[in-house]
C-alpha positions as CSV (number, residue, x, y, z in Angstrom):
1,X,-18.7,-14.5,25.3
2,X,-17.6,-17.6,26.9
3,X,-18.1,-18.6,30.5
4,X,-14.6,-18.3,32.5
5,X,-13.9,-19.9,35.7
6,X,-14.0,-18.3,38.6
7,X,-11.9,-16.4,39.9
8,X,-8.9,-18.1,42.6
9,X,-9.8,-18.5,46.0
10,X,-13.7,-18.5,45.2
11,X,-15.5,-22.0,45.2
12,X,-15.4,-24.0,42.1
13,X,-18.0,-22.1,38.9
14,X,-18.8,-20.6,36.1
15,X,-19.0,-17.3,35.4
16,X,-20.5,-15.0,32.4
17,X,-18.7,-11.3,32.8
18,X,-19.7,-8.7,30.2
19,X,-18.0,-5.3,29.7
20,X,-19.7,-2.1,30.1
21,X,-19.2,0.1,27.1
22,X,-18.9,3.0,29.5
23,X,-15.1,3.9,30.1
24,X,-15.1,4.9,33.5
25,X,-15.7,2.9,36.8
26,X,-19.0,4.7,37.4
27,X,-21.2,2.0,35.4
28,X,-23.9,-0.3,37.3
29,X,-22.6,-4.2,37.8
30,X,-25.9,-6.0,36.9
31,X,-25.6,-9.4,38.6
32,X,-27.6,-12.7,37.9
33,X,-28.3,-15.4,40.5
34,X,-29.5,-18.3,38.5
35,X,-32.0,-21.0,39.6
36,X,-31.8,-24.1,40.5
37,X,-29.3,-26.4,38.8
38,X,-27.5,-22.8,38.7
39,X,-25.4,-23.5,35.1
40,X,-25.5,-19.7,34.1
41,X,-25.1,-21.3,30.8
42,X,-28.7,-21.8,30.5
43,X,-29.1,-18.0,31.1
44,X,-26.2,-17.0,28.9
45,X,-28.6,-15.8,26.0
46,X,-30.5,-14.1,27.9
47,X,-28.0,-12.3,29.7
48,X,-26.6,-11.3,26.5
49,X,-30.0,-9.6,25.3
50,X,-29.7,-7.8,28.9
51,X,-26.6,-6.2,27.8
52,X,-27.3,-5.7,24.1
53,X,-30.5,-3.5,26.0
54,X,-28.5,-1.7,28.7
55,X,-24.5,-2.1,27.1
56,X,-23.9,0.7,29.6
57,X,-24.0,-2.3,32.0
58,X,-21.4,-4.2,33.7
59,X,-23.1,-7.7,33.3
60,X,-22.1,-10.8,35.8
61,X,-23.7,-13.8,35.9
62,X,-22.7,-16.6,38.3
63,X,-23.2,-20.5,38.3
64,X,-23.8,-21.9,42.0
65,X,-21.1,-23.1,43.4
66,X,-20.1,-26.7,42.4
67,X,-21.5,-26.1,39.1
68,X,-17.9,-25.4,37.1
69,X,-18.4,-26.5,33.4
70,X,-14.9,-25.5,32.9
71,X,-12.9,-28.2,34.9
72,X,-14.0,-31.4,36.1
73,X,-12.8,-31.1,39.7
74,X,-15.1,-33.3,42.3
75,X,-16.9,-31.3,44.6
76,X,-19.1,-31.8,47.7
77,X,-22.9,-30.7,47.7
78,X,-22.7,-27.0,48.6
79,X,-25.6,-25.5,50.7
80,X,-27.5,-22.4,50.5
81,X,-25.4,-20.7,52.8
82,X,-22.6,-21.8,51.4
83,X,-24.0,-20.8,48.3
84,X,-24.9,-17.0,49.7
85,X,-21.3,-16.5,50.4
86,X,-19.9,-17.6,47.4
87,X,-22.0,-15.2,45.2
88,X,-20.5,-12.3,47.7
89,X,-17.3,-13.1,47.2
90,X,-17.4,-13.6,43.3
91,X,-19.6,-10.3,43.5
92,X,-17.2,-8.6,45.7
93,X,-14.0,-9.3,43.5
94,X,-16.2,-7.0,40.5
95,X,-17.5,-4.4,42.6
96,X,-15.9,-1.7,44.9
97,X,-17.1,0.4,47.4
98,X,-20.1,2.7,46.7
99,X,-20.6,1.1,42.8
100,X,-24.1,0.2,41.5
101,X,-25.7,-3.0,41.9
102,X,-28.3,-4.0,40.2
103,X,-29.1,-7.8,41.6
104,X,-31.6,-10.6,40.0
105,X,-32.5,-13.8,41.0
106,X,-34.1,-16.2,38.9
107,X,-36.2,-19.1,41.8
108,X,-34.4,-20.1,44.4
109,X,-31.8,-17.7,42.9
110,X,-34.3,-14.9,44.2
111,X,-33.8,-16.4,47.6
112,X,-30.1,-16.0,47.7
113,X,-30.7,-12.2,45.8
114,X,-32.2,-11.4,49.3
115,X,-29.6,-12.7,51.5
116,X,-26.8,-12.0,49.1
117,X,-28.4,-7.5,49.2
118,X,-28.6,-8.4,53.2
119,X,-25.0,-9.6,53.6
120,X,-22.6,-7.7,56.0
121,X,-19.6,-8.8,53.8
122,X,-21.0,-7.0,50.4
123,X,-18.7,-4.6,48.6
124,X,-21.0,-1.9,46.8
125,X,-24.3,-0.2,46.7
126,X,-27.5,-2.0,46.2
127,X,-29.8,-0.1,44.2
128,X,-32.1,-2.2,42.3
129,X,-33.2,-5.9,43.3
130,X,-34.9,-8.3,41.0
131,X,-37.3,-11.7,41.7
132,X,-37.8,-13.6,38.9
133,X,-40.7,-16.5,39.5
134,X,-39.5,-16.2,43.0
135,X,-39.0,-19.2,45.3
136,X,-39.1,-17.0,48.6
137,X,-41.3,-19.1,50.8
138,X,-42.9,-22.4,51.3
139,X,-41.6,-24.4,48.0
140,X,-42.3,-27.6,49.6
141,X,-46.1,-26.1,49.4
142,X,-45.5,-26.1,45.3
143,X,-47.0,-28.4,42.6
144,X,-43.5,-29.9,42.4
145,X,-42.7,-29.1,45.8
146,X,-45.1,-31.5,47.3
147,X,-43.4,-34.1,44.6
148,X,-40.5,-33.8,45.6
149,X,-40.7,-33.4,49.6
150,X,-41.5,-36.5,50.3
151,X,-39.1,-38.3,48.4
152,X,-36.3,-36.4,49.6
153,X,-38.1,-37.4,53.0
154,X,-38.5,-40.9,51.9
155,X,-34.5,-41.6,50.1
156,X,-32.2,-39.2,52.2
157,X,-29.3,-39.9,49.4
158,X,-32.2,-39.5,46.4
159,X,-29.1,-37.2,44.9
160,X,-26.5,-39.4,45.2
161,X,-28.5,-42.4,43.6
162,X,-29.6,-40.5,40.7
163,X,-26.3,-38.5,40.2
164,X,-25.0,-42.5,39.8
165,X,-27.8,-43.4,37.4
166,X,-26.8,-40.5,35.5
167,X,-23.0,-41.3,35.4
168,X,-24.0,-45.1,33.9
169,X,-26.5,-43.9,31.6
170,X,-24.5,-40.6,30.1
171,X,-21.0,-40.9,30.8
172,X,-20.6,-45.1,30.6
173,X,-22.9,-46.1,28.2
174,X,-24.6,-43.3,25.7
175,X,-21.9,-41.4,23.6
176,X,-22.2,-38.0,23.7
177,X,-23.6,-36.9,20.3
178,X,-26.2,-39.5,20.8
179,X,-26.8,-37.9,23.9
180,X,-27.1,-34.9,22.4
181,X,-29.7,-35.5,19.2
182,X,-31.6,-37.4,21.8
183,X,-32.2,-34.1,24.0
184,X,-32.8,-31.9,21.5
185,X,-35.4,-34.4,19.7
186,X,-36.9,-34.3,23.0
187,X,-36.6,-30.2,23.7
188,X,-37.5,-29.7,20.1
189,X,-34.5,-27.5,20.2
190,X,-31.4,-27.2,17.4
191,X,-28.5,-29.2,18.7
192,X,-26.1,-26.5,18.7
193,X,-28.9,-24.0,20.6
194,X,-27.4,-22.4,24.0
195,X,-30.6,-24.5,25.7
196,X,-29.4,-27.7,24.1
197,X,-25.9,-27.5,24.9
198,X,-26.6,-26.1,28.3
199,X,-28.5,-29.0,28.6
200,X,-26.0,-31.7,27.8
201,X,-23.9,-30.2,29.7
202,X,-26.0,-31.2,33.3
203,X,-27.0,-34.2,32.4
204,X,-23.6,-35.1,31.7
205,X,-22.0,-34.4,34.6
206,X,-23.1,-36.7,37.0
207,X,-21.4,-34.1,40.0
208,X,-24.0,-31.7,38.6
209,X,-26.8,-33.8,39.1
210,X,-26.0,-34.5,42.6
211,X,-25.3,-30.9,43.7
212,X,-28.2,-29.7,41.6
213,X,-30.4,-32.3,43.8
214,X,-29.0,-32.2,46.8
215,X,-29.2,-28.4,46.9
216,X,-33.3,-29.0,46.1
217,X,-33.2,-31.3,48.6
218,X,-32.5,-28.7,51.4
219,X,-34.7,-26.1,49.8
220,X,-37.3,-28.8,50.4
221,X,-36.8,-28.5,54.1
222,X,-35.3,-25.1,54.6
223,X,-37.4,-22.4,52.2
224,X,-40.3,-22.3,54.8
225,X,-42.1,-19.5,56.1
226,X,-40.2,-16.8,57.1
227,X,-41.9,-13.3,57.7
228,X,-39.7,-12.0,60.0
229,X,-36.8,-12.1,57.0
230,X,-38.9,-10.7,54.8
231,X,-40.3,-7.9,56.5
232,X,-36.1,-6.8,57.6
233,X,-35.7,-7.2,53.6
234,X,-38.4,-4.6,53.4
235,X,-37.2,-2.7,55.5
236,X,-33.5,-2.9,54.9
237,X,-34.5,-1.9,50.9
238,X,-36.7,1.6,52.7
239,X,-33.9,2.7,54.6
240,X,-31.4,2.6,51.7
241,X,-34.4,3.9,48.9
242,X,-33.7,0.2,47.1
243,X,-36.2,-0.4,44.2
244,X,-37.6,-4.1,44.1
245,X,-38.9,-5.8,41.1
246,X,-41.2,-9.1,41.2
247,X,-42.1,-10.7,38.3
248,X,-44.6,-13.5,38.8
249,X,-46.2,-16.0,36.6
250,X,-50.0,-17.2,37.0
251,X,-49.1,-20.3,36.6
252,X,-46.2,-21.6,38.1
253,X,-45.4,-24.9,39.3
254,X,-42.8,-23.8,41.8
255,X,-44.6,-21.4,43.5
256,X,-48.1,-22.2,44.5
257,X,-51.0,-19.8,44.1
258,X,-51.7,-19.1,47.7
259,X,-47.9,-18.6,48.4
260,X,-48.0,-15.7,45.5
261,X,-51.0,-14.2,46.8
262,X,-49.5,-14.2,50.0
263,X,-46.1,-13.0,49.0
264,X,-47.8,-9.9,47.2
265,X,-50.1,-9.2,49.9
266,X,-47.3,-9.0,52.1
267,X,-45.4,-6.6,49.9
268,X,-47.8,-4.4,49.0
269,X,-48.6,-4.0,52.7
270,X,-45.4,-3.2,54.0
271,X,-43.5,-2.3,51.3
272,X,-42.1,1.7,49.9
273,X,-45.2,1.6,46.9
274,X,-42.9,4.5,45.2
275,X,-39.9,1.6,45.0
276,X,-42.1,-1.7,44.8
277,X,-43.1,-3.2,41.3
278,X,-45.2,-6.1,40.9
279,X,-46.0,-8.2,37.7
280,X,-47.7,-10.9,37.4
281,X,-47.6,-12.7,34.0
282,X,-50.3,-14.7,32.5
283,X,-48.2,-16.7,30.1
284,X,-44.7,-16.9,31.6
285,X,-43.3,-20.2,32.6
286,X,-41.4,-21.0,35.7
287,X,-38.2,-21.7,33.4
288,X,-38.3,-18.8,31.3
289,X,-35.2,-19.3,29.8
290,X,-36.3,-21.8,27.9
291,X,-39.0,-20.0,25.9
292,X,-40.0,-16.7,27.3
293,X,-36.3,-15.3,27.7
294,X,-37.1,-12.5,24.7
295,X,-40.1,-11.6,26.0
296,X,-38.7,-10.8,29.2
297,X,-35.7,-8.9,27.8
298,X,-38.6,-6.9,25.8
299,X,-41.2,-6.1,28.2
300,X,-38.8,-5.7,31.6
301,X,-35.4,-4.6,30.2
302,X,-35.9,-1.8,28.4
303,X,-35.7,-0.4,24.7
């Protein structure tokens, strides 16, 4: 399936819409939130397995805004809110009153899944809502997170400078298929591989790069410590009997240990136990796109 543009009037993305092999208008619209750099191409196999799995569903996934491998049309860094609303409006121009959702987030995709289910403005029914190596809370408390804090902190334009060292480097100076066998040598990937092309993709976009890190850049300083949100998630999921779904890795180097222990805690505490599903994997990576996709598809997805 290729990725579209979105739709007009919605910020500038990409978008991966699968048909539900149900006739009617009574099928679930399953809807993806990437992470962060949000090219739903990364997630476009994936997504596919989803639906080869569940082909009753109505799959949507959405890019972040800004990230539109389609055109080439400059944008600005959007922010998270900014962000939030543009996956309700995309969402909105799918759904219809009283229709199935089914919403996943992938990092600080999961972030956005809870706002996006809280939103005011959203067209349908939540029923099922999905973390995926969640970046709820305190990412600045990570393994990378305490990388990357500081120099954000230290080089308030960190996103802008490599976004230039990126446009010299892969759109003045390295052709493309150079570019290309040089990242798949190095992601021991086949050229042609959805990861691979995804891949060339960012880096050669230097606008990507810069809304990629400047959107990092504010999760730095904004994804903080926040009970009160998430005990009105919990209890906004209660009142309207809305399953949630974590899935956690042991070892993940965007969410540190004491924030997952403290994340479940919190959940098991105050959430519904009959609607609340926690697992925690020993083996998954952060990215699981890149290797683990399969697996998840297998042991989370059904059939």
């Amino acid at each position: 399936m290729p990725i579209q543009n979105s739709p007009p009037g919605i910020l500038p993305s990409s978008i991966l819409h699968l048909q539900s092999t149900q006739q009617d208008d009574s099928s679930s619209l399953f809807v993806f939130i990437p992470g962060n750099p949000g090219l739903i191409e990364f997630y476009e196999p994936f997504l596919l397995q989803v639906h080869l799995n569940n082909p009753d569903w109505e799959i949507l996934g959405i890019s972040h805004a800004g990230m539109n491998s389609c055109d080439t049309i400059q944008c600005p860094v959007y922010t998270l809110k900014e962000q939030n609303d543009h996956f309700v409006a995309v969402i909105n121009r799918y759904s219809k009153a009283g229709r199935p959702l089914i919403i996943m987030g992938h990092s600080v995709g999961a972030y956005l899944t809870q706002r996006v289910a809280l939103s005011n403005h959203l067209v349908g029914n939540v029923v099922r809502i999905g973390l995926i190596t969640p970046t709820l809370i305190d990412i600045h408390d990570s393994d990378k997170g305490r990388k990357l804090t500081p120099i954000t902190a230290w080089i308030p334009r960190f996103h802008e400078l490599v976004a230039g060292l990126s446009w010299v480097l892969f759109e003045k100076m390295l052709p493309t298929s150079l570019t290309s066998n040089l990242l798949s040598t190095l992601m021991r990937v086949d050229p042609q591989s959805a990861m691979a092309i995804a891949t060339r993709t960012l880096v050669t976009n230097s606008r990507f790069i810069k809304q990629a890190l400047g959107l990092a850049t504010e999760e730095m300083r904004v994804i903080r410590s926040d009970w009160e949100f998430q005990r009105t998630f919990t209890e906004f999921c209660q009142a309207r009997n809305i399953k949630i779904w974590f899935l956690f890795s042991n070892n993940d180097h965007w969410v540190s240990e004491q924030t997952r222990k403290d994340l479940i805690q919190f959940f098991e505490a105050n959430g519904d136990p009959t609607m609340l599903k926690i697992d925690v994997s020993p083996t998954l990576e952060h990215a699981f796109v890149r290797r683990h996709a399969e697996i998840v598809v297998t042991e989370y997805f059904g059939h």
